[in-house]
Each structure stands twice: as C-alpha cells, then as structure tokens.
TIVEXGU-353534 format. One record per residue: chain; residue in one letter; x, y, z of N, C-alpha, C in turn. Coordinates in pm, whole numbers, plus 50000, padded with zeros to 5 digits. Each point is the difference from the previous one (the first is absolute). Layout:
BEGIN
[site A,A,[X,Y,Z],[X,Y,Z],[X,Y,Z]]
...
REM end
This chain:
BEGIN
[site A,X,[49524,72244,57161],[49927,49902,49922],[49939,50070,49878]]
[site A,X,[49995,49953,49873],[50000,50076,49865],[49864,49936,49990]]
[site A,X,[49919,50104,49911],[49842,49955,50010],[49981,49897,49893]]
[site A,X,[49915,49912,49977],[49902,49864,49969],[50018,50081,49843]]
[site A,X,[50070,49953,49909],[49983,50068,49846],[49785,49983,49940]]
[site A,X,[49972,50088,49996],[49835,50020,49947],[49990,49948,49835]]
[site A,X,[49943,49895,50011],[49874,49929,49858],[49927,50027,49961]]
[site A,X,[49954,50027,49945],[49880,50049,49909],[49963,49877,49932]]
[site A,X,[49904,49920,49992],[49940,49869,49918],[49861,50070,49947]]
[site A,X,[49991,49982,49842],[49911,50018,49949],[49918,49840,49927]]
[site A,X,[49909,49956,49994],[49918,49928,49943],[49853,49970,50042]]
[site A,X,[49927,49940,49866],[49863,50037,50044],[49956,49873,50030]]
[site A,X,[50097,49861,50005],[49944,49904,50011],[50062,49975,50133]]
[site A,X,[49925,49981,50101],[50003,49996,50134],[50116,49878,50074]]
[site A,X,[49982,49912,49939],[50084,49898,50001],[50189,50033,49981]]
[site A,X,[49994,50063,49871],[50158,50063,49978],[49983,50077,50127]]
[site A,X,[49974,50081,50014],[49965,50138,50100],[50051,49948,50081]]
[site A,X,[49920,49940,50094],[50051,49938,50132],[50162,49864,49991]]
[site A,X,[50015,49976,49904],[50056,49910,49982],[50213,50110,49999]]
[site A,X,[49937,50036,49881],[50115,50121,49978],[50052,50059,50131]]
[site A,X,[49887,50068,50048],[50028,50099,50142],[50069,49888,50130]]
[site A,X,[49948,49895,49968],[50070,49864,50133],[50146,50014,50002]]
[site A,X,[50011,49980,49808],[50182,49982,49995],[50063,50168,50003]]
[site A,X,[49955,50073,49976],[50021,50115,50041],[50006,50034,50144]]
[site A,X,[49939,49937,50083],[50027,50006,50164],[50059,49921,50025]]
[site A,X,[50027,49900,49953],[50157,49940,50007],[50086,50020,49987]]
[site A,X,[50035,50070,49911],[50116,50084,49954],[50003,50100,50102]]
[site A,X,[49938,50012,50086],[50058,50101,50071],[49904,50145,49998]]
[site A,X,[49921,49985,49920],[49944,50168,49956],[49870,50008,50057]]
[site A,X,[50001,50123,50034],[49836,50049,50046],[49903,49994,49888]]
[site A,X,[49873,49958,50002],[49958,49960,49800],[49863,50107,50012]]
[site A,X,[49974,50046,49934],[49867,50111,49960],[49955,49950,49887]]
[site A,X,[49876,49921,50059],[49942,49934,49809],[49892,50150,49973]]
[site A,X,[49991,49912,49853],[49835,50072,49913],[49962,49896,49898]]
[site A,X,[49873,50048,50009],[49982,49872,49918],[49958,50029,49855]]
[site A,X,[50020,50153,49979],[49962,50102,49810],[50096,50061,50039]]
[site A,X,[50043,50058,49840],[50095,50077,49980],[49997,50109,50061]]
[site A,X,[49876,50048,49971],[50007,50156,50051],[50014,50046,50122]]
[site A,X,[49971,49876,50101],[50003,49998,50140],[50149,50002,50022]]
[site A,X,[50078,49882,49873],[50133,50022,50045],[50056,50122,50006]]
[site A,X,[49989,50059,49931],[50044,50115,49925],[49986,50109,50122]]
[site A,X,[49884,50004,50067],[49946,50063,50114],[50094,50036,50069]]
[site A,X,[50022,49828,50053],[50080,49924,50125],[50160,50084,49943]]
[site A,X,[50024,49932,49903],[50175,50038,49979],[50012,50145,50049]]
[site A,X,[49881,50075,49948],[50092,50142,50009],[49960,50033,50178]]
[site A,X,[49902,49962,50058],[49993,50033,50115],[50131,49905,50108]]
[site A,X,[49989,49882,49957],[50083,49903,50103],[50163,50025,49949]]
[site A,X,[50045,50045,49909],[50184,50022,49901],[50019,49834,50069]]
[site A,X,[49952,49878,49898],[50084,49887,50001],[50132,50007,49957]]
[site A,X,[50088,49936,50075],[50145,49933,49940],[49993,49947,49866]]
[site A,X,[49876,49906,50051],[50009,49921,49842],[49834,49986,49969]]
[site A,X,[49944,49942,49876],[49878,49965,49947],[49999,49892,49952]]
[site A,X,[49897,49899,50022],[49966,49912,49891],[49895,50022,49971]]
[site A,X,[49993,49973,49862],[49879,50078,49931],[49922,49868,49887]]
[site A,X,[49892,50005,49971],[49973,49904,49941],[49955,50043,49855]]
[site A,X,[50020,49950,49893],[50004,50078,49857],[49869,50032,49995]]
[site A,X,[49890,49868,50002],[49853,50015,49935],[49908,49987,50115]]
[site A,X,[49986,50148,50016],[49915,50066,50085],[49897,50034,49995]]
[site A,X,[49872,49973,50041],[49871,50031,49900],[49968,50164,50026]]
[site A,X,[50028,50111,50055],[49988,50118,49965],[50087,50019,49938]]
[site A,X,[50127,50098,50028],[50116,49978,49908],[50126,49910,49994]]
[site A,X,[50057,49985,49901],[50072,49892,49976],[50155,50022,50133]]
[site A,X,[50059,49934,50046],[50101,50015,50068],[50126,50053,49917]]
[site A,X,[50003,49992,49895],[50138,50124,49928],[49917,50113,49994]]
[site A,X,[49854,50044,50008],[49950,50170,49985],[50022,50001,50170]]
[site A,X,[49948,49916,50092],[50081,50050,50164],[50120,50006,49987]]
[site A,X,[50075,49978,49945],[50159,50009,49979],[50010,50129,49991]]
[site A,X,[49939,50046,49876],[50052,50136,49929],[49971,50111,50109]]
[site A,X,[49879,50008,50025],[49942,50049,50147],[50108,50008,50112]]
[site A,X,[49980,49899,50059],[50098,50010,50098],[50189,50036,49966]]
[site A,X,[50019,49991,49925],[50106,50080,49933],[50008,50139,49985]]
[site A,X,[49899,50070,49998],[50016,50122,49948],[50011,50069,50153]]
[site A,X,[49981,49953,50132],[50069,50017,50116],[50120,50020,50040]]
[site A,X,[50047,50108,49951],[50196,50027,50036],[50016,49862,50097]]
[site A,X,[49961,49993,50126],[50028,49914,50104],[49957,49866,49959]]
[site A,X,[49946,49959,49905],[49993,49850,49953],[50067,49987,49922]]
[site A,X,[50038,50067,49916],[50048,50012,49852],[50129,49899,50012]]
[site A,X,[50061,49935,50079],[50068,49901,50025],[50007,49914,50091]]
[site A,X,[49852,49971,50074],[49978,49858,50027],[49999,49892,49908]]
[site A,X,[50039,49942,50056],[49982,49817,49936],[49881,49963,49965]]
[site A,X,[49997,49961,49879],[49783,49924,50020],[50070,49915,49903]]
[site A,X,[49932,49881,50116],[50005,49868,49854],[49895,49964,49984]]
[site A,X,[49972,49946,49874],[49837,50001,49894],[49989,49846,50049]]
[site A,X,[49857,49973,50032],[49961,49804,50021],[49907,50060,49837]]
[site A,X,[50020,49871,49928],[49969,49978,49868],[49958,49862,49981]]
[site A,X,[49902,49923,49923],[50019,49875,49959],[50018,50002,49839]]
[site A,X,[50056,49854,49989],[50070,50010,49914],[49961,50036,49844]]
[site A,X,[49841,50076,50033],[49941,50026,49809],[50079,50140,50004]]
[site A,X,[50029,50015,50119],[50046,50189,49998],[50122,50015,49964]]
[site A,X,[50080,49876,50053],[50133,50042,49930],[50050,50089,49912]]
[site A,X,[49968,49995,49898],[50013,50083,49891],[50029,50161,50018]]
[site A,X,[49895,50023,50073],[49999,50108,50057],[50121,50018,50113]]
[site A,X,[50097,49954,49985],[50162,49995,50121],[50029,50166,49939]]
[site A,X,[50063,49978,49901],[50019,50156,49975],[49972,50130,50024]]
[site A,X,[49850,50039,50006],[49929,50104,50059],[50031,49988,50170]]
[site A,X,[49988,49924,50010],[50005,49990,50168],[50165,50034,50031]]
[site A,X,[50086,49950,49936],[50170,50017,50006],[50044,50174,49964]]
[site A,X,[49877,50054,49869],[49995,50145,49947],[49983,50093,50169]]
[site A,X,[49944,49967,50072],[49926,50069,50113],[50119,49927,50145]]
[site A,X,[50103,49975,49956],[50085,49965,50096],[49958,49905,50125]]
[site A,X,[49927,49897,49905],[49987,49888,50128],[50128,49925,50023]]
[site A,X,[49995,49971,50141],[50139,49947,50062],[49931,49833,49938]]
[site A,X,[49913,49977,49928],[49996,49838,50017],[49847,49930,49957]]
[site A,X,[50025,49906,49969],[49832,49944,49958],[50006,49900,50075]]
[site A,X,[49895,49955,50074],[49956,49820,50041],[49910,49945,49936]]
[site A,X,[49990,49900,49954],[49893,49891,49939],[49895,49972,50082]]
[site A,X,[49857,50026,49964],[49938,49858,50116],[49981,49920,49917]]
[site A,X,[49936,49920,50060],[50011,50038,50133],[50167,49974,50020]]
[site A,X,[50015,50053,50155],[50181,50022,50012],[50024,49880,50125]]
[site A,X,[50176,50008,49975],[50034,49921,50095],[50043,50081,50150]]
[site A,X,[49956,49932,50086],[49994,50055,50161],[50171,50114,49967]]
[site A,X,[50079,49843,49991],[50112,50083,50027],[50074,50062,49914]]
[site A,X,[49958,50017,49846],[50049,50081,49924],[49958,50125,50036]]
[site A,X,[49865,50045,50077],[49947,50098,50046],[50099,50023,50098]]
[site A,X,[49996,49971,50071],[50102,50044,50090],[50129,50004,50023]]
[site A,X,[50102,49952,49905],[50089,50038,49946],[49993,50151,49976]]
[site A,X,[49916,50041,49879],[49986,50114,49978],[49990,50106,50059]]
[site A,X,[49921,49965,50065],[49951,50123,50100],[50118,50045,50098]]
[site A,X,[50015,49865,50012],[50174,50062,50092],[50089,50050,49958]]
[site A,X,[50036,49960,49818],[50061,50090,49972],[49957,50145,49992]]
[site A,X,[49896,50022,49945],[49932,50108,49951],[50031,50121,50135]]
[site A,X,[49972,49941,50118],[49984,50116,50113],[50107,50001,50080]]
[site A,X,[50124,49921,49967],[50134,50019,50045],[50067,50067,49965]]
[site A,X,[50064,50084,50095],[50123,50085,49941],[50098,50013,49918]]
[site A,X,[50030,50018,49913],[50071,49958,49897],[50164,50029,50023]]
REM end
C-alpha cells in the first residue's frame, strides 16, 4: 500500500484553511495546514509535502516570498504549490508562474476545480 500523498495548505483566513484542507482530504491526501507564511515555510521544510497550496496575500510574508523560501530547499525545489489569489491579484499570475507554480485558483474557488487539481498535481505523471 503506497503512502497518503502529503499537503501542505497555507492561508490565514480560517475559512479557506479548513475549507481547502476538506477537498484536499478528499483527494486522498494527508493535509498539514498553517495559517502564516512563515509557519508554512516551517512546516514544508520539516513535513517534505508532495504538494502546497499556498495563499498569495499573507499578512507576514506574502505567499510568492514563502515560495522563494521554500524553494531554496534542494528537496522542495520541485514540489507543486498552487497560489489561492482573488481576483485584484491576478496581475500578479506571472511572478507566481516566475517561481514555478504548478497553478493559480481564484476565490473564492470552486470545490471541484480544487480538486481536480490537486489530483492532478500529486499524481504520478
């Protein structure tokens, strides 16, 4: 039996948080929230997620500076993190795509576009 692929959910608004991590345990995955970046950042390098969702506007640091962070981890340096954004951030798609995000979601997001993703994201290719 092949182990439960590991999540990483970052956001500070409690609602995504728990909401995210649901369809993330749906999908199948063991989920490790935080609810600040830096905690994520913590978490990633201690827990090596499969994958991340990360949330852009973070009130300590922004979720593309946890990006860069958790990147500079040989052993993360090619996990998956997809960015939750609403839609004033858009703009900002690029920087987040510069830092090799597998993906952006809108909020608020749809259940199952989330989880689409995620399944792709932590499936074997």
């Amino acid at each position: 039996m092949k182990p439960r692929p590991k999540v990483l959910v970052v956001d500070d608004e409690p609602d995504y948080l728990r909401i995210a991590a649901r369809i993330a345990a749906k999908a199948g995955c063991f989920v490790i929230t935080a609810p600040a970046a830096l905690e994520g950042v913590r978490l990633a390098s201690s827990e090596k997620p499969d994958m991340i969702l990360l949330d852009v506007g973070l009130p300590d640091i922004s979720g593309f500076e946890a990006a860069r962070r958790i990147r500079r981890d040989p052993a993360l340096a090619r996990v998956p993190i997809i960015f939750f954004t609403v839609r004033s951030e858009v703009d900002m798609v690029s920087e987040g795509l510069g830092l090799g995000a597998a993906g952006y979601v809108l909020k608020p997001f749809d259940p199952d576009e989330l989880l689409r993703r995620i399944k792709a994201a932590v499936s074997p290719a």
